[in-house]
N, C-alpha and C positions, 0 to 999 in steps of 0.2 A: 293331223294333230301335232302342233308341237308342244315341247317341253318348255319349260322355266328353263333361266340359265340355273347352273349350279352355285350354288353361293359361296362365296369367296373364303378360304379358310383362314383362322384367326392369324396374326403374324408368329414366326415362330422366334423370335428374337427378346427380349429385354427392353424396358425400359432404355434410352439413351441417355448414356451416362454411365451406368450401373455397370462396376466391371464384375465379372463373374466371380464369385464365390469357390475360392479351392481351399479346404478346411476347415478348419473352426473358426470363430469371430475371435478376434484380437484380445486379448486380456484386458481385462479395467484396471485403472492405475490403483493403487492401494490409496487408501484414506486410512490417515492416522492423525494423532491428537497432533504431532508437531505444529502446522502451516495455521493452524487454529490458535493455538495457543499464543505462536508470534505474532497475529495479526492483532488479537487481544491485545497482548504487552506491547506492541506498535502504538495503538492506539492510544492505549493510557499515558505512556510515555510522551507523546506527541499533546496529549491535553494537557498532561503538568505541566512540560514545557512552556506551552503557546501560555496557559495562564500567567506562571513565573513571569516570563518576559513580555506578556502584555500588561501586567498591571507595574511591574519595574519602569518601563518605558512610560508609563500615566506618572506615575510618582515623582520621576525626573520633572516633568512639569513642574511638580510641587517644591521641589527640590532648588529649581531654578530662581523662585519667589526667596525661598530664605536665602542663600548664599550668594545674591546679587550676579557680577558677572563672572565668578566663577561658576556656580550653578548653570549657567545656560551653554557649558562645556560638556556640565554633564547631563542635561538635559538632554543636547545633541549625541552623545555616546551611547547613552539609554535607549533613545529614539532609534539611532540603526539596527543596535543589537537588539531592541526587539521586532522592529522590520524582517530582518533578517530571518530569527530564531521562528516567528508567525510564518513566514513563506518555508521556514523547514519544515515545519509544524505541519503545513497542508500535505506536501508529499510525503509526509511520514504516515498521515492518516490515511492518506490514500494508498500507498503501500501493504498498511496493515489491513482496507479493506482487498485489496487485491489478496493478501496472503488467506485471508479468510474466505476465498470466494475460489480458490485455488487456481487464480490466472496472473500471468503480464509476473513474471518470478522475479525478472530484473528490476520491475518497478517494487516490486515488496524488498529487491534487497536493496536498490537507491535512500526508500526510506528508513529504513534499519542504519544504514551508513551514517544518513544524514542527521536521524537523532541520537548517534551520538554526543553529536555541541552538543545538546541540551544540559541544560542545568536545570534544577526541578527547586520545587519549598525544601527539601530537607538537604539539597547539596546535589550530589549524583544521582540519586535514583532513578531519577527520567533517562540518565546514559546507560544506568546499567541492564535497565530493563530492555532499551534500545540492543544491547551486545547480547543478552539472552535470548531475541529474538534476531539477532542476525544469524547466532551460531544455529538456533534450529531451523530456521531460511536454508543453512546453505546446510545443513543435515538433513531436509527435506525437500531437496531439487526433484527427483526425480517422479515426486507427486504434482507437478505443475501440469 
């Protein structure tokens, strides 16, 4: 009479890959209102902006009709700076949602930097909302 073989015992190893476990698990980065708040003010900023100088830039058109060839001077000036201020506009928003989403810091603070050009409907505001969210960008590094 023979026997079965004996069955092979489970392996005694870890998953590969998985380095072993000495301590406690890592601490989670803190969450706080800052990286939220600047992404908000990114954002708004970046939309008064982009509209300012998307409908300044349409106006110039208009602009160019009444003042003959001077007008198509500043039709042309109108036209880049709001080119321009629209391509600021996009990495601003997207800056503010990276701050909001709490990744990619550099691009949250790129866009902070870069809206400050902005000029908004009431004069500054689009800039300064821009510099209150760069200062709590770079007050909340270490939550990225």
């Amino acid at each position: 009479m023979s026997m079965p073989p004996p069955a092979t015992p489970p392996p005694a190893y870890g998953p590969p890959g998985a380095p072993p476990m000495y301590g406690p698990p890592p601490a989670a980065k803190p969450h706080t209102w800052k990286p939220m708040l600047a992404g908000i003010l990114l954002i708004i900023a970046a939309i008064d902006g982009m509209s300012f100088w998307g409908t300044l830039a349409f106006a110039g058109a208009a602009l160019s009709g009444m003042l003959g060839s001077l007008g198509g001077m500043f039709q042309t000036i109108f036209l880049i700076c709001g080119a321009i201020a629209i391509i600021f506009g996009i990495i601003a928003i997207l800056g503010g949602i990276m701050a909001i989403r709490r990744k990619m810091w550099g691009l949250a603070l790129v866009g902070s930097i870069l809206g400050l050009f902005f000029l908004g409907w009431a004069g500054f505001e689009a800039s300064l909302m821009s510099f209150i969210a760069l200062i709590l960008l770079a007050i909340s590094r270490s939550e990225f």
